[in-house]
C-alpha positions as CSV (number, residue, x, y, z in Angstrom):
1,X,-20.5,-3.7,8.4
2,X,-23.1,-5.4,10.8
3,X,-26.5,-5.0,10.3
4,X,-28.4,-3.4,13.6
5,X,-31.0,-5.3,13.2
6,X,-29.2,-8.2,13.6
7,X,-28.3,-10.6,16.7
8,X,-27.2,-8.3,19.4
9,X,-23.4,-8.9,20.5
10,X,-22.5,-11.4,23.1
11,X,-19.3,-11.0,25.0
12,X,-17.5,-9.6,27.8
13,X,-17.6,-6.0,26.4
14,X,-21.1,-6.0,25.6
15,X,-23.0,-3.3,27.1
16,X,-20.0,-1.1,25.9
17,X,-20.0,1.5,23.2
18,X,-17.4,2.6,20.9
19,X,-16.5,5.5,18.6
20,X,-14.2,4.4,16.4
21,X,-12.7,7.3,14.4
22,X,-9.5,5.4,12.8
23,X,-8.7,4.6,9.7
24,X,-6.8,2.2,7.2
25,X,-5.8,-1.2,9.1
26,X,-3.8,-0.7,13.2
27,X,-6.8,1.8,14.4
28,X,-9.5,-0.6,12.5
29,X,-8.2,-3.4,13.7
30,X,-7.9,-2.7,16.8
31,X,-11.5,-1.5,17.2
32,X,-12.5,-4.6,15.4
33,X,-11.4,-6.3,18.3
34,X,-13.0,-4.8,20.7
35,X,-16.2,-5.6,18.3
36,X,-15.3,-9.2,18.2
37,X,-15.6,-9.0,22.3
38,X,-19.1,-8.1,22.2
39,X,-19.1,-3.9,22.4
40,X,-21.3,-1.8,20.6
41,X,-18.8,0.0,17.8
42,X,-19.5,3.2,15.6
43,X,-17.2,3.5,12.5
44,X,-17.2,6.9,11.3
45,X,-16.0,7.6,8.2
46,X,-15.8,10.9,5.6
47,X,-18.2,11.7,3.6
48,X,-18.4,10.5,-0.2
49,X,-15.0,8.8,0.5
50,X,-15.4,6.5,3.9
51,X,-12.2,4.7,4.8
52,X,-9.5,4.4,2.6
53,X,-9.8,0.3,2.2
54,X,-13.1,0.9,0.9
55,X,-10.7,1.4,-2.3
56,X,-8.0,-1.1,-1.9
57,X,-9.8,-3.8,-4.2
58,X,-10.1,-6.0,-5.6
59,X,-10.4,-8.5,-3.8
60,X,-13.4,-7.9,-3.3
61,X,-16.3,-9.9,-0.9
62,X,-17.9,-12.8,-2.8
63,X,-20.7,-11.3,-5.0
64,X,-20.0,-7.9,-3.9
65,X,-18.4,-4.9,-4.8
66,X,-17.0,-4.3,-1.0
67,X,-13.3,-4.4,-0.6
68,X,-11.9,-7.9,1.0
69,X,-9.7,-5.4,2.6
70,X,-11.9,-3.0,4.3
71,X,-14.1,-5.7,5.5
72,X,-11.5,-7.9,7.2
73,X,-10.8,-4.9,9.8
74,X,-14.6,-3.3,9.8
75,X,-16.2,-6.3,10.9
76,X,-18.8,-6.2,13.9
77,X,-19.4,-2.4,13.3
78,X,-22.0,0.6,12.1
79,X,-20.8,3.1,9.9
80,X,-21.5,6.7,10.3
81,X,-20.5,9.3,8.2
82,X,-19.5,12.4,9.3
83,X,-17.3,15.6,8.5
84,X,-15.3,16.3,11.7
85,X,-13.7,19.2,10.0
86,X,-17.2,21.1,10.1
87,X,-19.0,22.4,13.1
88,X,-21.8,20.7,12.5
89,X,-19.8,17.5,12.3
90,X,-18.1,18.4,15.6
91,X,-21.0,19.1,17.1
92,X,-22.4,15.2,16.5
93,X,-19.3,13.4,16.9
94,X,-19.5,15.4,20.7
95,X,-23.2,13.8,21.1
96,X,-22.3,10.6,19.7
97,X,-19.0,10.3,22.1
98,X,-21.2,11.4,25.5
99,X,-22.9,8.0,25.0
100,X,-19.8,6.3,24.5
101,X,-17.7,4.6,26.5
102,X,-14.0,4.4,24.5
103,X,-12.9,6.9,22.2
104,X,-10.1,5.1,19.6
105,X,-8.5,7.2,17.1
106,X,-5.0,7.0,15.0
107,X,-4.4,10.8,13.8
108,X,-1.0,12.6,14.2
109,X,-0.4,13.2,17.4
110,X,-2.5,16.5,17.9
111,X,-4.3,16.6,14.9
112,X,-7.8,16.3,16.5
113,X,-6.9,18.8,18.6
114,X,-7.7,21.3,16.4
115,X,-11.4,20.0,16.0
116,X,-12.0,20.1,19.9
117,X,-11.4,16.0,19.9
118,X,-8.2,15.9,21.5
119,X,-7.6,14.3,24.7
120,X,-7.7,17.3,26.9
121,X,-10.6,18.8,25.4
122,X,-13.1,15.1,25.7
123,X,-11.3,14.4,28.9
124,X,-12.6,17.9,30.5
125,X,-15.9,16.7,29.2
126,X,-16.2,13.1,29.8
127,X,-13.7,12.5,32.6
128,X,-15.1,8.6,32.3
129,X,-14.1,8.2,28.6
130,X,-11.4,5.9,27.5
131,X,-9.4,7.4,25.0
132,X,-7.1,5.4,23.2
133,X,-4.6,7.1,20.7
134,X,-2.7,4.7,18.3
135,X,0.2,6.2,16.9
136,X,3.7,5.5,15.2
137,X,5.6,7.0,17.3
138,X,4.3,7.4,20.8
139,X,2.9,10.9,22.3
140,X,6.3,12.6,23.1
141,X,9.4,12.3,21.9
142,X,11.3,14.1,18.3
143,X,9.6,12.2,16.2
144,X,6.1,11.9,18.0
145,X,4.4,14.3,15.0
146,X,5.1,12.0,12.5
147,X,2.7,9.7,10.7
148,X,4.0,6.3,11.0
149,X,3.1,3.3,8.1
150,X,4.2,-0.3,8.6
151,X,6.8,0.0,6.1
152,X,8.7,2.8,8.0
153,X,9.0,1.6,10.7
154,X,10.3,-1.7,9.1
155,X,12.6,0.7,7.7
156,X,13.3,2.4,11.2
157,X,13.7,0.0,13.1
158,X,16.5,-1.9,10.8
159,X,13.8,-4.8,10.5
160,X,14.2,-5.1,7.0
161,X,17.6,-5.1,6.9
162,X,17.6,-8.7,7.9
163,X,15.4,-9.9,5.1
164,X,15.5,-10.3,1.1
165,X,19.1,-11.8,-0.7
166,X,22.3,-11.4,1.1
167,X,23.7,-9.0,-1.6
168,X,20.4,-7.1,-2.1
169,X,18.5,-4.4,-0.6
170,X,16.1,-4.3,2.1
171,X,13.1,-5.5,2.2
172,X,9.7,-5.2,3.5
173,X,8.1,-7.9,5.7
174,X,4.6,-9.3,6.0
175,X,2.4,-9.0,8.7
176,X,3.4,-11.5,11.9
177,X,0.0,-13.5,10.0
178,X,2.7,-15.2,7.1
179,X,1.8,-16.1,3.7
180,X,1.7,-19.7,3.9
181,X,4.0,-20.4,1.1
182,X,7.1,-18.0,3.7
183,X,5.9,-19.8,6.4
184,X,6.2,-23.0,4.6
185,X,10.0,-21.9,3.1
186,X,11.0,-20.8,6.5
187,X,10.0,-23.9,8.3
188,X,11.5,-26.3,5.6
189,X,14.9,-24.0,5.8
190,X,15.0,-24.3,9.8
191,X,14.0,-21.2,10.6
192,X,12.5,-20.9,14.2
193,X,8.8,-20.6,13.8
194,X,5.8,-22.5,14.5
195,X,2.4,-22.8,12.3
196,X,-0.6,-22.2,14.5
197,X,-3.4,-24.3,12.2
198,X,-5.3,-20.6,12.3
199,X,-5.7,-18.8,8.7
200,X,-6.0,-15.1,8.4
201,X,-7.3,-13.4,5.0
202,X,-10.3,-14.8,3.7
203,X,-8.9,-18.3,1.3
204,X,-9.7,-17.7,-2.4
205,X,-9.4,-19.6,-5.8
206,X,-6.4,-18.4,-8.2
207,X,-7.4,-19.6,-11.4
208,X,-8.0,-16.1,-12.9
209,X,-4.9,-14.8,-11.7
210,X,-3.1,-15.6,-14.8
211,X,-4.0,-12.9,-17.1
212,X,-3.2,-11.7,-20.9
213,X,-3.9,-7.9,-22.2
214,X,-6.3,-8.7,-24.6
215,X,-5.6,-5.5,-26.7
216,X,-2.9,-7.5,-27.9
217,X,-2.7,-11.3,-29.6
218,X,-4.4,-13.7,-26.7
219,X,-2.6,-16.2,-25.1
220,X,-4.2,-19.9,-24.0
221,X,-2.6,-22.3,-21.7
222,X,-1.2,-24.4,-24.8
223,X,1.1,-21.3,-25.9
224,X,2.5,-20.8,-22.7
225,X,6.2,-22.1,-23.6
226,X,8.6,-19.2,-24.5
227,X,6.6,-17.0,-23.9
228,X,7.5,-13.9,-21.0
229,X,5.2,-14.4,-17.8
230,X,5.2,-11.9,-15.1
231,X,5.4,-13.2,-11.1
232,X,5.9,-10.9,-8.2
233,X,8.5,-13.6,-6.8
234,X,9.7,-17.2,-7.1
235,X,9.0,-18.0,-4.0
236,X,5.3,-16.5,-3.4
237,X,2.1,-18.2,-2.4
238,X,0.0,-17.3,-5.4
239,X,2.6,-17.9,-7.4
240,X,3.3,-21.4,-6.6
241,X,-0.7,-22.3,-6.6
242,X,-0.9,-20.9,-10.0
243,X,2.2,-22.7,-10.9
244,X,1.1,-25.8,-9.3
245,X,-2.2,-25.9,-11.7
246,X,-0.7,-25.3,-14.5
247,X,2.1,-27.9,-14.1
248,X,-0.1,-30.9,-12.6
249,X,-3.7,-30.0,-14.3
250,X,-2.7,-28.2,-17.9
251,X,0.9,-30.4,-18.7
252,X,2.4,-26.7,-18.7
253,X,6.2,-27.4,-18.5
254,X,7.3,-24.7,-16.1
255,X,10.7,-24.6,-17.1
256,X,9.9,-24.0,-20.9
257,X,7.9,-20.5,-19.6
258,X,10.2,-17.3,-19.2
259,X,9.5,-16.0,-16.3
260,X,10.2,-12.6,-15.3
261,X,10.1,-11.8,-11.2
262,X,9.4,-8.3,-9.7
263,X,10.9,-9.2,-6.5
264,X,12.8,-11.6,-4.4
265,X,10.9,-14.2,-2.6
266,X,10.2,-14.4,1.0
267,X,13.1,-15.7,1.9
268,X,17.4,-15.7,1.0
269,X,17.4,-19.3,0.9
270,X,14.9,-19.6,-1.9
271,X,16.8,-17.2,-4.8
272,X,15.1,-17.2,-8.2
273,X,16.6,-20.1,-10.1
274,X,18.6,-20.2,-13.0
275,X,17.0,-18.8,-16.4
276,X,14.6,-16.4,-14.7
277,X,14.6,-12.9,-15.6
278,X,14.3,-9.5,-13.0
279,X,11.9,-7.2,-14.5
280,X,13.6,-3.7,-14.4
281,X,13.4,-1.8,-10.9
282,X,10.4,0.3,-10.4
283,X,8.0,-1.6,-13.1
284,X,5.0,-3.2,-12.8
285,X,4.0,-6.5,-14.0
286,X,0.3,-4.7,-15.4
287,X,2.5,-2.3,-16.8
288,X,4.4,-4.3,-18.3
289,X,1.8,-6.1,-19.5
290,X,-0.3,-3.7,-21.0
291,X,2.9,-2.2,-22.9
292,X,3.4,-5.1,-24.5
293,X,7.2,-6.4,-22.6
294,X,5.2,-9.8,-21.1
295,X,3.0,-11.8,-22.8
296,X,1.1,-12.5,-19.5
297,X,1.4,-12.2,-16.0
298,X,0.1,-13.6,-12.3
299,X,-1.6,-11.0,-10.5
300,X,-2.9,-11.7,-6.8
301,X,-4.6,-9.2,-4.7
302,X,-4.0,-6.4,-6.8
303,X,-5.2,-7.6,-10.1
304,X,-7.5,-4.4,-11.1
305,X,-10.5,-4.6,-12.2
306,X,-9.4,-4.0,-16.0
307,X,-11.3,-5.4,-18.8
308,X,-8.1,-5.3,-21.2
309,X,-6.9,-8.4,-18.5
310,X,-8.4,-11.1,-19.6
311,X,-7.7,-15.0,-17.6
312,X,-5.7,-17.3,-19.5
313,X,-7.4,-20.4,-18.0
314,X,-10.8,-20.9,-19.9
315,X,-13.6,-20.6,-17.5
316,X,-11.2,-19.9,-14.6
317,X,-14.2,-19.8,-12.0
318,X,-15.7,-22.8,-13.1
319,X,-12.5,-24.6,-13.4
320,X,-11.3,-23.3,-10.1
321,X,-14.4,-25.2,-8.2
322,X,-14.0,-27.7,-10.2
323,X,-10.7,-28.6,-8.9
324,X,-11.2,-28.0,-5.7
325,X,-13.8,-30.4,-5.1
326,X,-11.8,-32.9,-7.1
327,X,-8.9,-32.1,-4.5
328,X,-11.5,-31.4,-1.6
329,X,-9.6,-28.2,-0.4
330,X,-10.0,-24.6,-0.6
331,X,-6.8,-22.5,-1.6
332,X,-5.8,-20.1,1.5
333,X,-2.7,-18.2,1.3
334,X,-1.8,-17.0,5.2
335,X,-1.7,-18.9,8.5
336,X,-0.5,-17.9,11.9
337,X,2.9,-18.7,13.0
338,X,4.7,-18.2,15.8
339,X,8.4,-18.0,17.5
340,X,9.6,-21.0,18.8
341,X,10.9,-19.1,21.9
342,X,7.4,-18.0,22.7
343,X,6.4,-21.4,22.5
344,X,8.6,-22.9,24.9
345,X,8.9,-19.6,27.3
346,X,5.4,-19.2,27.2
347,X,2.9,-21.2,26.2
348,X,0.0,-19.8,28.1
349,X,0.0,-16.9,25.9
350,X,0.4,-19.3,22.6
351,X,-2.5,-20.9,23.9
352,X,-4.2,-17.9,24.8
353,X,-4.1,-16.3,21.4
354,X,-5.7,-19.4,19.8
355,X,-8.3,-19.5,22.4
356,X,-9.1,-15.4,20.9
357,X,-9.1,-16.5,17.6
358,X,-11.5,-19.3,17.5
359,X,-13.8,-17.0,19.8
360,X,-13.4,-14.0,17.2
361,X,-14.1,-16.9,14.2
362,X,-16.8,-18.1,15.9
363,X,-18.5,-14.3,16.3
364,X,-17.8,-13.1,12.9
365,X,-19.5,-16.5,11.7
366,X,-22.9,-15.6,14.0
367,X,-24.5,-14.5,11.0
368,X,-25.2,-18.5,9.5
369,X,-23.3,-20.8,7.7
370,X,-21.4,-19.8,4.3
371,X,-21.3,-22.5,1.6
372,X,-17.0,-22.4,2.2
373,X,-15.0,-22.0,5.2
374,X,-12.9,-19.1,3.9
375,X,-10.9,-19.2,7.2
376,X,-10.7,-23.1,8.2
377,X,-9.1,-23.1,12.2
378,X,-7.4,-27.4,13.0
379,X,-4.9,-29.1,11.4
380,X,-7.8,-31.5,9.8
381,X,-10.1,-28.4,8.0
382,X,-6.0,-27.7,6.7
383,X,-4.8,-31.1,5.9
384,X,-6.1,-31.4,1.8
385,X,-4.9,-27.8,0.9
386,X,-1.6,-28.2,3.0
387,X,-0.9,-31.6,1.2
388,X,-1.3,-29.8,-1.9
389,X,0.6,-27.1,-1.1
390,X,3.7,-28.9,0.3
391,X,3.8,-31.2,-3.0
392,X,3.5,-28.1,-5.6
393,X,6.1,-26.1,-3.1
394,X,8.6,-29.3,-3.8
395,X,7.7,-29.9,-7.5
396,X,9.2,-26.3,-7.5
397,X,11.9,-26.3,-5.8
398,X,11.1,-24.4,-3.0
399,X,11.4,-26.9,-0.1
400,X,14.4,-29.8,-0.2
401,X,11.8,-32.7,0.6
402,X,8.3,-33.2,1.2
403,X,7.2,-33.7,5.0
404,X,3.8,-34.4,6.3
405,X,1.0,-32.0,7.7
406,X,1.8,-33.4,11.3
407,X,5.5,-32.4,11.5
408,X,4.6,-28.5,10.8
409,X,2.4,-28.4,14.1
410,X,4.3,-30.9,16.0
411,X,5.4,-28.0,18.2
412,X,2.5,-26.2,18.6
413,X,-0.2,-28.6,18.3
414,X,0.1,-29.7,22.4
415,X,0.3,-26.0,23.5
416,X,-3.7,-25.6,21.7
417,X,-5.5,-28.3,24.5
418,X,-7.0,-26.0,27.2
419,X,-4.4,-26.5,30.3
């Protein structure tokens, strides 16, 4: 959260005020933004709990305990707890909102009604107040009382009906900011999207990632063949960084490893390959580690903070900067890409969005330098990790040849020069 005694925003919404009452990631994002642009913004948050993110960890901020999560859609704000369900609570959120200028919530549609913070009740007050309501489905309408998650409306909306293997279910997408490794499948497999050199989600090493459940024998990098190791997917960012260290820096034969998937990958055209395994539906791969059916597993974001999961890499940390200053890159798993329709139609807006970006980069970077760019913006800050990248994605099969940096922006790359 920003500190207030910090440099004051700069922007064209400074001198604007905030109260932010949302929660999880569309509300917090979008007051984020409006942070980013310079205005004042006040997060409040329940008692002994605060936002949900605050628990979705690890990751969690270098040398902190603070969800990577939470932070990534709290930034350029001050927190304020509060309990709108008492009167007392009421009563401040009503003095804090008369010196605000936007009010931004995303309850059920009525839901703050019932704590005299609906839009009727602060618009009879504060007939200057923008109030902005984010919901899933609109403010009328059947189904206008229900909450609405990304995933439903995936579901809804038939979106993921057109992703996942052609005879298997559904499935879920990724936010529009793609995991590098999907947007590097789909490009490779001629699907119509352009990188934007932007990456989203703070870039992170992966060396400890590859875990054991040390209740049981241990397991080094040297006893890796035949024994069962646990991947989300195939075709999966982490996964293939992971991979791509143990192949080219630890002489682990992938092929001699039995690896068991939890999912298929990103995309239809990159099916697990002959001699994997598909872990049972509804498990886990901690689960399954710490009963004993794998013998270790790579765990990305949601690696718990468990000390019965111990790394398989010796001094992963160590050996994680080591490499990459021997490589002179920084792993990052998600970059902006966009339709190739939008590019062509309109590329005022692709150029546009970039033009956001680098400003909202450049503000939530106001507070000094930080020993890594965890968010590198250009194709050069990219080229070393995207080099990488492309040669572990075709040592595993995951892209029929390997192409140069330059051809995956050739058709954005123009539309980023200032018109």
């Amino acid at each position: 959260m920003t500190d207030p005694t910090g440099p004051q925003p700069s922007g064209p919404l400074r001198g604007l005020r905030v109260f932010d009452l949302t929660r999880v990631l569309a509300g917090p994002t979008c007051a984020q933004m409006l942070g980013d642009l310079g205005a004042d913004v006040v997060k409040i948050e329940r008692p002994g709990a605060g936002d949900d993110p605050r628990g979705f960890a690890p990751p969690f901020m270098p040398g902190t305990k603070e969800s990577a999560y939470f932070t990534g859609v709290n930034r350029n704000k001050q927190s304020v707890t509060l309990d709108i369900a008492q009167k007392v609570g009421q009563e401040i959120a009503l003095k804090l909102i008369s010196e605000c200028d936007i009010f931004v919530e995303n309850f059920k549609v009525g839901a703050l009604g019932k704590y005299g913070l609906g839009y009727e009740q602060l618009h009879a007050k504060f007939p200057r107040l923008i109030y902005c309501s984010i919901t899933g489905f609109g403010q009328t309408g059947p189904y206008a009382p229900r909450p609405g998650y990304d995933r439903l409306i995936q579901g809804m909306g038939g979106e993921m009906s057109l992703h996942g293997a052609p005879d298997g279910l559904p499935r879920r997408v990724g936010v529009r900011g793609g995991a590098r490794g999907a947007g590097r499948q789909a490009r490779a497999h001629g699907r119509p999207l352009a990188w934007r050199p932007a990456v989203v989600g703070a870039g992170r090493f992966q060396h400890h990632c590859l875990v054991y459940n040390a209740e049981r024998a241990p397991v080094t990098v040297d006893q890796l063949r035949g024994k069962r190791v646990g991947i989300r997917a195939h075709a999966q960012t982490t996964v293939t960084w992971v991979r791509g260290v143990l192949s080219n820096d630890y002489g682990v034969v992938l092929p001699d490893v039995q690896w068991v998937t939890f999912e298929d990958g990103h995309l239809a055209e990159v099916p697990d390959p002959p001699g994997f395994i598909r872990a049972p539906a509804g498990s886990s791969a901690v689960e399954m580690l710490l009963a004993g059916e794998l013998d270790a597993a790579i765990i990305g974001t949601d690696l718990p903070d468990d000390p019965r999961l111990q790394p398989v890499l010796p001094n992963p940390h160590i050996a994680a900067r080591a490499w990459s200053r021997r490589l002179q890159m920084l792993p990052i798993n998600h970059m902006m890409v966009i339709d190739l329709d939008l590019c062509r139609e309109h590329p005022e807006v692709v150029r546009e969005l970039y033009a956001l970006l680098l400003q909202s980069k450049a503000m939530a970077s106001a507070n000094g330098p930080k020993e890594l760019d965890l968010t590198p913006f250009g194709v050069e800050p990219n080229r070393r990790a995207l080099e990488v990248l492309i040669r572990y994605s075709f040592e595993q099969g995951l892209i029929p040849r390997v192409s140069t940096v330059d051809e995956w922006f050739e058709d954005v790359l123009p539309l980023l020069e200032p018109a």
